[in-house]
C-alpha positions in Angstrom: 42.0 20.7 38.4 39.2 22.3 36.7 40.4 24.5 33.9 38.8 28.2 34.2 35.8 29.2 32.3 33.7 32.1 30.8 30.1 31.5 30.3 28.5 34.4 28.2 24.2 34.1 28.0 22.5 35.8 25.0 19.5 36.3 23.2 17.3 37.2 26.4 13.6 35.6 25.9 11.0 35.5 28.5 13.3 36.0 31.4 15.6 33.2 30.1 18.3 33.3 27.8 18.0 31.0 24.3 21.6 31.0 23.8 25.1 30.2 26.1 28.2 30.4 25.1 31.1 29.0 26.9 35.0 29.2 26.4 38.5 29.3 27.9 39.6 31.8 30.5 41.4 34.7 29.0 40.2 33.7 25.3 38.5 35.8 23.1 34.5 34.9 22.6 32.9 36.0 19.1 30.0 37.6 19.7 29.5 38.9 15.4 26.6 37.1 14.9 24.5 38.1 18.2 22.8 41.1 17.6 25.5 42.7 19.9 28.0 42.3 16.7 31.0 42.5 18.6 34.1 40.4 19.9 34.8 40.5 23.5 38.2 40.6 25.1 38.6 38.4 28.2 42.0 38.5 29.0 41.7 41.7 31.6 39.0 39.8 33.3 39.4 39.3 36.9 39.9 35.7 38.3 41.6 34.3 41.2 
């Protein structure tokens, strides 16, 4: 079984993205030092 996963792209650059950041389902991905400053709650996200 493949364990569930969040992947989050930043830093937008000529219609790609220079950054990725990938964690666990449900955990909280720490966005601080992305120019969006901010930590963003997964837990509430929909998944099946």
């Amino acid at each position: 079984m493949t364990a569930l996963a969040e992947r989050i792209h930043t830093q937008p650059r000529d219609g790609d993205h220079a950054s990725e950041t990938i964690g666990a389902f449900s955990a909280d991905v720490d966005l601080t030092e992305t120019p969006v400053g901010l930590t963003l709650t997964t837990g509430d996200f929909p998944h099946e």
